[in-house]
C-alpha positions as CSV (number, residue, x, y, z in Angstrom):
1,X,31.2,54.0,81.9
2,X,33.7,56.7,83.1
3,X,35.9,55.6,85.9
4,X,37.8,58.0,88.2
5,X,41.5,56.8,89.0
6,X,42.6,56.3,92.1
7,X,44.5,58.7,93.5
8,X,46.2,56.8,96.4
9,X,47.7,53.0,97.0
10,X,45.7,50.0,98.1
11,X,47.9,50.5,101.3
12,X,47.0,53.6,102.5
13,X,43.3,54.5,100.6
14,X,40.3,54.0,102.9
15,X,37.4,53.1,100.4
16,X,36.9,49.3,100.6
17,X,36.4,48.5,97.5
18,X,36.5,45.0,95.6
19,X,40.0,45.2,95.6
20,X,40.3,45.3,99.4
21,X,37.4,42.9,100.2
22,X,39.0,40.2,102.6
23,X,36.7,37.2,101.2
24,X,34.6,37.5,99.0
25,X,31.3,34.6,99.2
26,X,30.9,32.0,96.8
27,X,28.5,31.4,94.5
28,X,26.9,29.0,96.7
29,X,27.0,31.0,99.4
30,X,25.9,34.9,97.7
31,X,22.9,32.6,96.6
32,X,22.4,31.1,100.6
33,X,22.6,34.8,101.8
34,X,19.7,36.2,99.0
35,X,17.3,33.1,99.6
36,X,17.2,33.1,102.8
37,X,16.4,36.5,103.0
38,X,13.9,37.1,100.0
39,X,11.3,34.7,99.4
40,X,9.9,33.9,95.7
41,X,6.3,35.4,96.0
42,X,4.3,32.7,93.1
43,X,1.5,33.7,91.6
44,X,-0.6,31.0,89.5
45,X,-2.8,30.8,86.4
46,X,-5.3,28.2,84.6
47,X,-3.6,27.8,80.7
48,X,-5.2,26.2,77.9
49,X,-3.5,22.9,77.5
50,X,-2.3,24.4,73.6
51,X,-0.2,27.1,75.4
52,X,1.0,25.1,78.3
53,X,4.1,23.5,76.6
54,X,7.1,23.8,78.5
55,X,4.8,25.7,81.6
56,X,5.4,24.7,85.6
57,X,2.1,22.8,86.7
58,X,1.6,24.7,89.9
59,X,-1.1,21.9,90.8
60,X,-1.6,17.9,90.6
61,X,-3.2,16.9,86.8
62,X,-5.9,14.1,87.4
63,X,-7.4,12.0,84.7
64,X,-11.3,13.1,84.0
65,X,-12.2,9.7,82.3
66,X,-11.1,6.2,81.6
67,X,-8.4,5.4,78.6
68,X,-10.0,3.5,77.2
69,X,-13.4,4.3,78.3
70,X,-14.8,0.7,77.2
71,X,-13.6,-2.6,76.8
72,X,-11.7,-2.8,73.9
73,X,-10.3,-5.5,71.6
74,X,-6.2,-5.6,70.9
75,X,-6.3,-7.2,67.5
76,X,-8.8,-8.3,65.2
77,X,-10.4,-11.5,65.6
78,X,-13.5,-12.2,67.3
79,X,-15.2,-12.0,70.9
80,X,-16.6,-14.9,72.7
81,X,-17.9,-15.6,76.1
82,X,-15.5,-17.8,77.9
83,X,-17.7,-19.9,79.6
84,X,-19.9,-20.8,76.9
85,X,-17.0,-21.6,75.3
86,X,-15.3,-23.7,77.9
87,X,-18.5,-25.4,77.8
88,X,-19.1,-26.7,74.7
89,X,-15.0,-27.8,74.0
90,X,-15.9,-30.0,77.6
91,X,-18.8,-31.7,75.3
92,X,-16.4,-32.1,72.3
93,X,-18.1,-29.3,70.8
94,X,-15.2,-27.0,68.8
95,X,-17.8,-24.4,66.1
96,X,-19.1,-21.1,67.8
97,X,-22.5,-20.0,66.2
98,X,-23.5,-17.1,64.8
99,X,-24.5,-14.9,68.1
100,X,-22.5,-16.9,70.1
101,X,-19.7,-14.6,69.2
102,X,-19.0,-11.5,67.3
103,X,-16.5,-10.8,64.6
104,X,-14.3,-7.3,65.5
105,X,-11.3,-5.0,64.2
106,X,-8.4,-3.9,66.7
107,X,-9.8,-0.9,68.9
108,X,-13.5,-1.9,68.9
109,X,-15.9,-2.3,71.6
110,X,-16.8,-5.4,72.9
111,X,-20.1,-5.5,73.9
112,X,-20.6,-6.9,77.7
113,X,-22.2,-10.5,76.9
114,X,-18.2,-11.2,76.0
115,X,-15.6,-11.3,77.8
116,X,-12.9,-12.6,76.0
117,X,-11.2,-12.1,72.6
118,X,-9.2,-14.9,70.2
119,X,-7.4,-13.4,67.3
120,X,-8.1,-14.4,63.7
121,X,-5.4,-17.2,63.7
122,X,-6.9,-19.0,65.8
123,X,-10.3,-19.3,64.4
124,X,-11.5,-20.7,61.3
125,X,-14.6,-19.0,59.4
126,X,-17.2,-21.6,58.0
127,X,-19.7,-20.9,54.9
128,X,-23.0,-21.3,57.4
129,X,-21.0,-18.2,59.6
130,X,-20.1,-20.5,62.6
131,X,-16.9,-20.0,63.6
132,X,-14.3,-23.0,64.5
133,X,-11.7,-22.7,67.8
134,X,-8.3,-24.1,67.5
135,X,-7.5,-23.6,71.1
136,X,-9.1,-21.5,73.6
137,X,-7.0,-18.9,75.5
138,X,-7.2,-17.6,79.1
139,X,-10.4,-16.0,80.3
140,X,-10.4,-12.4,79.5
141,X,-7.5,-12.5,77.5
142,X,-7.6,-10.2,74.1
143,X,-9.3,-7.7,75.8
144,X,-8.0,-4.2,76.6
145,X,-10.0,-3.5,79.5
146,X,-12.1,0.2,80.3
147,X,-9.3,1.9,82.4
148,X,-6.6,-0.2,81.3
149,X,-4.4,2.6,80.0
150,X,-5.5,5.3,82.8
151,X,-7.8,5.4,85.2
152,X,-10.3,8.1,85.9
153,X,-9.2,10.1,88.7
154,X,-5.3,8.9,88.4
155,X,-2.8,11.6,88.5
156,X,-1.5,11.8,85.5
157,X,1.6,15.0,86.2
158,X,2.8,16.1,89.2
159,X,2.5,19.8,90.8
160,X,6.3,21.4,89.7
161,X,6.9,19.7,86.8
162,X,7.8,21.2,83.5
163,X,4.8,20.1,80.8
164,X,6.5,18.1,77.5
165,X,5.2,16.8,74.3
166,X,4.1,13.8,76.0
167,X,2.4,15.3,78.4
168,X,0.0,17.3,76.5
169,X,-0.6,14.3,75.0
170,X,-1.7,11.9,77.4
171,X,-3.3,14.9,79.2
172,X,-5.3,15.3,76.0
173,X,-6.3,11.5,76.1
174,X,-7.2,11.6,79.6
175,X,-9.6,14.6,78.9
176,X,-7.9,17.1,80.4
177,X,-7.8,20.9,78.6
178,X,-6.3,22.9,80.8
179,X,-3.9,22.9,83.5
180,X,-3.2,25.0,86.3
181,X,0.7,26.2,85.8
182,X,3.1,29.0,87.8
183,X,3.4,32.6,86.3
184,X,5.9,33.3,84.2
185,X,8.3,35.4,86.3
186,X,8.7,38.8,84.8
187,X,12.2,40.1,85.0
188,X,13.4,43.9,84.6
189,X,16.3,44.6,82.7
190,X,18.0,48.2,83.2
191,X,21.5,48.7,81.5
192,X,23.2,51.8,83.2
193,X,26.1,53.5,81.6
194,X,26.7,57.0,80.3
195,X,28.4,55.3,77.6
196,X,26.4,52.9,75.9
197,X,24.3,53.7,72.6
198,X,20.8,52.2,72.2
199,X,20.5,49.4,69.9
200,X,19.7,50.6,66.4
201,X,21.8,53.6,66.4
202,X,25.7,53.6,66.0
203,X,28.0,54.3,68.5
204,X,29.6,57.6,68.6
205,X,33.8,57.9,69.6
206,X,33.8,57.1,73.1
207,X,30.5,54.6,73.1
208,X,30.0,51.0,73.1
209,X,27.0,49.6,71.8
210,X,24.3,48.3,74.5
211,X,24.3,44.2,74.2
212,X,24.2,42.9,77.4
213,X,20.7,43.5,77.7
214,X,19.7,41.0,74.8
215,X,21.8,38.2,75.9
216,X,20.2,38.3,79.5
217,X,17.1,38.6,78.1
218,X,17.6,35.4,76.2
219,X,18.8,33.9,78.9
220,X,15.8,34.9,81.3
221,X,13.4,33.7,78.0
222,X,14.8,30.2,77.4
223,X,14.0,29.6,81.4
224,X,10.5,30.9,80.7
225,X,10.1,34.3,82.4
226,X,8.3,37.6,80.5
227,X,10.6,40.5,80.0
228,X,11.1,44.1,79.8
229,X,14.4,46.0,79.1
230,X,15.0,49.7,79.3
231,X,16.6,51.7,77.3
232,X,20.2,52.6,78.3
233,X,20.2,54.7,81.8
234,X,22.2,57.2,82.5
235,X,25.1,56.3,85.3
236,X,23.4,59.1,88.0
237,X,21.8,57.8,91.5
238,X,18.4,59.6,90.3
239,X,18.3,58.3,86.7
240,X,18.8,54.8,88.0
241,X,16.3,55.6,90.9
242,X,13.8,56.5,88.6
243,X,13.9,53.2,86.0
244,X,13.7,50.9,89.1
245,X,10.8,52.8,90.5
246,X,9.6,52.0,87.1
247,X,9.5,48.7,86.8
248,X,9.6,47.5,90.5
249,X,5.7,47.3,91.0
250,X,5.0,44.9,87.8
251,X,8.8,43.4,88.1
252,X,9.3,40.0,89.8
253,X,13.5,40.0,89.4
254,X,15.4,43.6,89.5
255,X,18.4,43.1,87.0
256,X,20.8,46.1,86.9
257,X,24.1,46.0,84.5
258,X,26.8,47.7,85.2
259,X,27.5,50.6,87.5
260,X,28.3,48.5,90.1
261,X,31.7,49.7,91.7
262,X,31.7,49.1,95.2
263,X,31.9,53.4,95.9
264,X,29.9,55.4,93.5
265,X,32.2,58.7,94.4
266,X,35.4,57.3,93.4
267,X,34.3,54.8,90.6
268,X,31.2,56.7,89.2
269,X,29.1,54.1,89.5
270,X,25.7,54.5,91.2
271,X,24.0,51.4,90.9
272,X,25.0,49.6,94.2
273,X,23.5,53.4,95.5
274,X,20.4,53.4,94.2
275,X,19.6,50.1,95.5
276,X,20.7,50.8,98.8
277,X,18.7,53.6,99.1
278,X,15.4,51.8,98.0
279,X,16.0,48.5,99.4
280,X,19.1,46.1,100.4
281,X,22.2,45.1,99.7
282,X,22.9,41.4,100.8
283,X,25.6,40.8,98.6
284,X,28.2,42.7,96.9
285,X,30.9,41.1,95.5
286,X,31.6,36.9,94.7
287,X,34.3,35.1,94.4
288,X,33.7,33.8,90.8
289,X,35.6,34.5,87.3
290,X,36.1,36.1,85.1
291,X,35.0,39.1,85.8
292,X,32.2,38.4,88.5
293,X,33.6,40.2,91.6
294,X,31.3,42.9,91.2
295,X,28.1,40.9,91.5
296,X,25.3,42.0,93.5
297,X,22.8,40.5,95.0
298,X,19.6,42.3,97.0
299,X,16.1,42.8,97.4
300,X,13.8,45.7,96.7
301,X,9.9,45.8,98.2
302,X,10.6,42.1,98.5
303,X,11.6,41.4,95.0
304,X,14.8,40.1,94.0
305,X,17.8,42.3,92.8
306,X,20.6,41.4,90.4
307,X,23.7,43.2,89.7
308,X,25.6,41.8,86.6
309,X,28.8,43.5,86.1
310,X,28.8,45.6,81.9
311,X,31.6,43.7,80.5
312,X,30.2,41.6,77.7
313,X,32.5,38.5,78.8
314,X,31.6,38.9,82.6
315,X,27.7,39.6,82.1
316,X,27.3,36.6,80.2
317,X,29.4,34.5,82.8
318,X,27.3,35.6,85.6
319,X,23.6,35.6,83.7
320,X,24.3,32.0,83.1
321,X,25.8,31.5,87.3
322,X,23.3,33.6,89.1
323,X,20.1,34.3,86.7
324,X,18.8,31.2,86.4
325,X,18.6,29.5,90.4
326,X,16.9,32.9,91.0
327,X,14.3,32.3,88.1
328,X,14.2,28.6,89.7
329,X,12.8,29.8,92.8
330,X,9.1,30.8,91.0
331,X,9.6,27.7,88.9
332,X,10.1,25.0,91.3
333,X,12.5,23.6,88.2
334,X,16.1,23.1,87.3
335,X,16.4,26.2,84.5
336,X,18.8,26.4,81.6
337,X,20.2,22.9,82.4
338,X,23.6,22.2,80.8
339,X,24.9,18.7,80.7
340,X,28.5,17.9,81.4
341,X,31.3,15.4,79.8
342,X,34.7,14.4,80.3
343,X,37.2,15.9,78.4
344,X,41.0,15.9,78.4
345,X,42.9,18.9,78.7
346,X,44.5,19.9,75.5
347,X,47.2,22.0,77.1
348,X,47.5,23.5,80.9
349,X,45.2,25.0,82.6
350,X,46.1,27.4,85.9
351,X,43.3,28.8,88.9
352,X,43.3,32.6,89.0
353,X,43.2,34.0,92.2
354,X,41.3,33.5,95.4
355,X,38.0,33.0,92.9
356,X,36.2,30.4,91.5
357,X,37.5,30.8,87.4
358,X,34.6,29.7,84.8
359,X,36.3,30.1,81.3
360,X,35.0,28.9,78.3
361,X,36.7,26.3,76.7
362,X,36.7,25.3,72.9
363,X,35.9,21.4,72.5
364,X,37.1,19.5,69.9
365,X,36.0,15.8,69.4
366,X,38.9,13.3,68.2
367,X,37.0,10.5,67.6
368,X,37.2,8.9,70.8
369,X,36.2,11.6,73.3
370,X,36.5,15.1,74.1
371,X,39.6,17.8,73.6
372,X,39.5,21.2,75.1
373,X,41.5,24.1,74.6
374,X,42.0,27.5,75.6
375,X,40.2,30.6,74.2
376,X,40.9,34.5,73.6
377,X,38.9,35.7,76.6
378,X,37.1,38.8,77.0
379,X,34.8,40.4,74.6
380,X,35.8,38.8,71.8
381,X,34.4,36.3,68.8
382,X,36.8,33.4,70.0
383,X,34.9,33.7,73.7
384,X,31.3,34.4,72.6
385,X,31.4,31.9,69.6
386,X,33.8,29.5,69.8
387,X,33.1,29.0,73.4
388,X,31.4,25.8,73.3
389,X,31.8,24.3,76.8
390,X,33.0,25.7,80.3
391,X,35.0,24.4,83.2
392,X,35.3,25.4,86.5
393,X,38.7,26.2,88.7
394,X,38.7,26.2,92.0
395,X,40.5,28.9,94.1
396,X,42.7,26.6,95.5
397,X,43.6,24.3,93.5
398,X,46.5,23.1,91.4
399,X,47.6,24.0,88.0
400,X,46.0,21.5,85.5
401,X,48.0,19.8,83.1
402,X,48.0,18.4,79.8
403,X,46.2,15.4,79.4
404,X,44.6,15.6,82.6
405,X,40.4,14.5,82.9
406,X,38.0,17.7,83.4
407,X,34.3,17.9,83.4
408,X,33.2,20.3,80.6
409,X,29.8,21.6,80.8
410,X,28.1,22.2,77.3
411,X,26.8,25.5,75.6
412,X,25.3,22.8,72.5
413,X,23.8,19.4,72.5
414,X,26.7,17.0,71.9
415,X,25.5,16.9,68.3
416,X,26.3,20.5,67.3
417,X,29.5,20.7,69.1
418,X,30.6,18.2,66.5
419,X,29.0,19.7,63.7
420,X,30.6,22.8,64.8
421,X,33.9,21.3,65.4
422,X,33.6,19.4,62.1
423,X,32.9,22.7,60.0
424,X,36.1,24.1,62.2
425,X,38.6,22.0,61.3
């Protein structure tokens, strides 16, 4: 993306741009400003219960029948009417007849006339098919009652919860076959620069290949949305016009990368235009690193509109900040969670500036917890594969030492960090 220089000091120049802005918004607070001014619009629809894995239920699941739909027994052994039993013990009597109970494998029904089961150890089989009783349980006990498991008519999953394995299953065994979910947002993806080349073709001098597209499409894929991505668009205030014109009626979340310099006729970028002049801008600019100033936040015909700045290292850094609590607004769920651990600081750390600073860290695990080190920022292997944990740096606070406690939250399981650290070192 060309950039014109400027051709007068921060002192005297009058176009506020993001290196004038007084104070720039948090992430917290950007986020505040956009919810509270656009408002998810959810749509629903009924899913096979096959396809609904990892689908929002938009709707209460209730059991249509009883698990198990009969009385059941829980071992084999043999049913037997209590009372008849009781009975006959009180007249010294210990042998059951034949009819006067009925011999049964684990799982199968037991007829009404009985009412309670004794397993096989506890019986003794005669040649004339009586049966004798060593000792007599508790009434009803042996017997996995109609219902036991689930009840017909019990809810079974909450409305806004995200559907796993186990759900399906016990869906499945409660008779249900579909479910009621949310629509998967669908997100827009528009690169703008007149410098990038289209994946599949190689840059010429002067070009950068186009890659932030497929790493916020990931991202907007693992937290279940539908996308589409546009091929490059050319840095003009019509071209852009034009692609979100495009994809505004069918889009749910606007994302635009790059072209995002706070005044189009001194930076050349137009993106920040083109959304002002079809919808609003709420936000523009937050006080998160690296790279993140630029962010933008707005809405279009009600829908939401993301700004994610073109450098590879910053567009990853606020995809993963800003993309997914939007994408969590159609949801109802936490999206692409990441847990967190302590680890010690393997050599100083310091805050940069007035923003919140997000690096990614490289953890290393010494056999009794976590290590983290620095990494060669920017667009560069050490950042975009090595990088296997972040940590966050308040504006304001102090320069971290050595040895000092941090949370680190993961990129991996716990699992593959070590593997990865393991085939590292």
């Amino acid at each position: 993306m060309k950039i014109k220089s400027c051709q007068t000091t921060c002192g005297t120049c009058t176009v506020r741009c993001h290196r004038q802005m007084s104070k720039l918004p948090t992430k917290a607070e950007a986020l505040e400003i956009l919810f509270r001014e656009v408002k998810a619009q959810r749509k629903t629809e009924t899913v096979a219960l096959k396809n609904a894995l990892h689908r929002v239920t938009a709707e209460d699941i209730y059991a249509k029948w009883n698990v198990p739909n009969a009385d059941r027994a829980m071992h084999d052994g043999i049913a037997i009417a209590w009372d008849l039993a009781a009975e006959k013990q009180a007249r010294g009597e210990n042998f059951l007849h034949d009819g006067e109970y009925l011999r049964l494998a684990m799982g199968e029904i037991i007829p009404e006339k009985f009412d309670t089961f004794l397993p096989w150890e506890l019986c003794g089989y005669q040649d004339d098919q009586s049966v004798s009783i060593a000792a007599l349980p508790k009434k009803g006990e042996g017997v996995t009652r109609c219902g036991a498991n689930v009840r017909q008519g019990e809810l079974i999953v909450r409305a806004k919860r995200r559907l796993e394995p186990s759900h399906l299953a016990i869906l499945r065994l409660s008779g249900v076959e579909q479910a009621v979910v949310f629509k998967k947002p669908r997100v827009a993806i528009l690169p703008v620069g007149d410098d990038l080349q289209k994946p599949g073709l190689t840059p010429l001098p002067g070009q950068s290949m186009e890659a932030d597209s497929i790493m916020v499409e990931s991202v907007a894929q693992l937290c279940g949305c539908e996308t589409a991505v546009e091929e490059p668009i050319a840095d003009r205030p019509e071209a852009i016009r034009e692609a979100i014109q495009r994809h505004a009626g069918a889009a749910d979340i606007l994302i635009l990368i790059g072209g995002l310099g706070q005044e189009g006729s001194v930076y050349g970028d137009h993106s920040a235009e083109a959304v002002r002049a079809l919808g609003r801008i709420l936000v523009h600019g937050a006080a998160i690193g690296p790279g993140g100033k630029p962010t933008l936040l707005g809405t279009i015909d009600g829908k939401y509109v993301l700004g994610i700045p073109g450098p590879p290292h910053a567009a990853m850094m606020v995809t993963e900040q800003f993309l997914p609590p939007i994408i969590e607004q159609f949801l109802c769920v936490p999206c692409f969670e990441r847990a967190e651990v302590d680890a010690v600081l393997g050599e100083g750390f310091k805050p940069r500036g007035s923003s919140v600073y997000m690096p990614r860290v490289n953890l290393r695990w010494t056999g009794s917890g976590y290590e983290l080190k620095s990494l060669r920022m920017g667009d560069t292997v050490d950042c975009f594969v090595n990088g296997t944990a972040t940590i966050e740096l308040g504006p304001s606070a102090a320069p971290r030492g050595k040895g000092e406690t941090v949370k680190a939250r993961l990129v991996y399981g716990e699992r593959t960090i070590r593997q990865l650290d393991a085939d590292q070192y």
